[in-house]
C-alpha positions as CSV (number, residue, x, y, z in Angstrom):
1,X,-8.8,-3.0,-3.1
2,X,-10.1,0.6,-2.4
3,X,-8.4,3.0,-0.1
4,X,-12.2,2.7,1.8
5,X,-11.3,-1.2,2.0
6,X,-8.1,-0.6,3.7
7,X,-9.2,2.1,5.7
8,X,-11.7,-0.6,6.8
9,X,-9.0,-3.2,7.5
10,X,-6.6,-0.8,9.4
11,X,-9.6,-0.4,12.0
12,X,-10.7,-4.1,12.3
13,X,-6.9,-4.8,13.0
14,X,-6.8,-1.6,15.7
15,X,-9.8,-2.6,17.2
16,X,-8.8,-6.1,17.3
17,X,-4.9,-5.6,18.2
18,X,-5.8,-8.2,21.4
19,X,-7.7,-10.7,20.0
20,X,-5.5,-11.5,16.8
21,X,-2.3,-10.0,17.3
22,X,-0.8,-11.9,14.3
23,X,-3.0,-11.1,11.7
24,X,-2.1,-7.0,13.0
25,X,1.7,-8.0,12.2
26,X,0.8,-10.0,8.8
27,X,-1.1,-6.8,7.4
28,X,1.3,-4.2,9.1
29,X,4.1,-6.3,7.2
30,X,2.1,-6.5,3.7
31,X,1.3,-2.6,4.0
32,X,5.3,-2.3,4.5
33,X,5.8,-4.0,1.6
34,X,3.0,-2.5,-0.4
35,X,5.4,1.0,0.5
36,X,8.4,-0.7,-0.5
37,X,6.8,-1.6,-4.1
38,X,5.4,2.3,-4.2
39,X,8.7,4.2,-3.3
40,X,11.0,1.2,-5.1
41,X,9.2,0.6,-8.6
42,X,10.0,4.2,-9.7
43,X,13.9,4.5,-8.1
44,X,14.9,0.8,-9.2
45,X,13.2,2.3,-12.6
46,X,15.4,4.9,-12.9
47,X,18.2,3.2,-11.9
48,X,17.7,1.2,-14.4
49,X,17.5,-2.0,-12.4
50,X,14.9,-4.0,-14.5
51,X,14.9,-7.2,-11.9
52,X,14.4,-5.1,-8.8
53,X,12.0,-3.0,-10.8
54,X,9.8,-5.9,-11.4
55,X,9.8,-7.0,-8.2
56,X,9.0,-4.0,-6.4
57,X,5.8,-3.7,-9.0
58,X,4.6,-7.2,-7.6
59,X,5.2,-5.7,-4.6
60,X,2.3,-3.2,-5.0
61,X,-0.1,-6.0,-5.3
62,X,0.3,-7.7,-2.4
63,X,-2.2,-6.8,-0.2
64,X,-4.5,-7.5,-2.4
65,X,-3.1,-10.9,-3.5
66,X,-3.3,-11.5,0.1
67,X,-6.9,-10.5,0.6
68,X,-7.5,-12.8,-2.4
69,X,-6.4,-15.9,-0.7
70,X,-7.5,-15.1,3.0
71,X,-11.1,-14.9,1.1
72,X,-10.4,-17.9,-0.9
73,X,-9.3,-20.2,1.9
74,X,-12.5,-18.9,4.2
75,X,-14.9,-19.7,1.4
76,X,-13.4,-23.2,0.7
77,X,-13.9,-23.5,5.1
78,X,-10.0,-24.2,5.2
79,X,-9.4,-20.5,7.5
80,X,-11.8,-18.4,9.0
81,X,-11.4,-14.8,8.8
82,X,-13.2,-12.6,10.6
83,X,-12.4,-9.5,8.7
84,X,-13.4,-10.8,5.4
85,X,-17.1,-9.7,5.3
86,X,-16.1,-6.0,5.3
87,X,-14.2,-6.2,2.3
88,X,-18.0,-7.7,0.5
C-alpha cells in the first residue's frame, strides 16, 4: 500500500466514523500495530531479540495483509467492503 492509499483509508474511516464504527477500531488497531512493527523491528534488533524481531517485521505488513483479504473476501461476495474501490 501507498502512503496515498492510506491517506485514502484514514478519510473513508473519518468520514464514516458513524456508519461503520468497527471497521474505524479494526484499522485504528492494525495502524497501531503497523507502529509497533516500525519502532519494535529495529529495538528488538538491537537487543538482539531475534523472535521478537521477526515478529515485529510481520508486524509491518499487516495492514496490508489485511487490505489483501478484506479485497479477497469482497471479490469472492463473502464481505462487502465499501472502502475497497479506493484502494483500485
Amino acid at each position: 500500500m501507498t502512503l496515498d492509499q492510506f491517506q485514502e483509508l484514514r478519510q473513508w474511516f473519518l468520514r464514516h466514523r458513524g456508519d461503520h464504527p468497527m471497521e474505524g477500531h479494526v484499522w485504528t488497531t492494525l495502524l497501531t500495530l503497523w507502529m509497533v512493527g516500525w519502532v519494535g523491528a529495529p529495538t528488538a534488533w538491537l537487543l538482539q531479540w531475534d523472535l521478537a524481531a521477526l515478529g515485529a517485521v510481520l508486524l509491518v505488513f499487516a495492514p496490508g495483509r489485511y487490505v489483501a483479504w478484506r479485497d479477497r473476501l469482497h471479490r469472492r461476495g463473502r464481505l462487502r467492503c465499501d472502502w475497497i474501490a479506493l484502494l483500485r
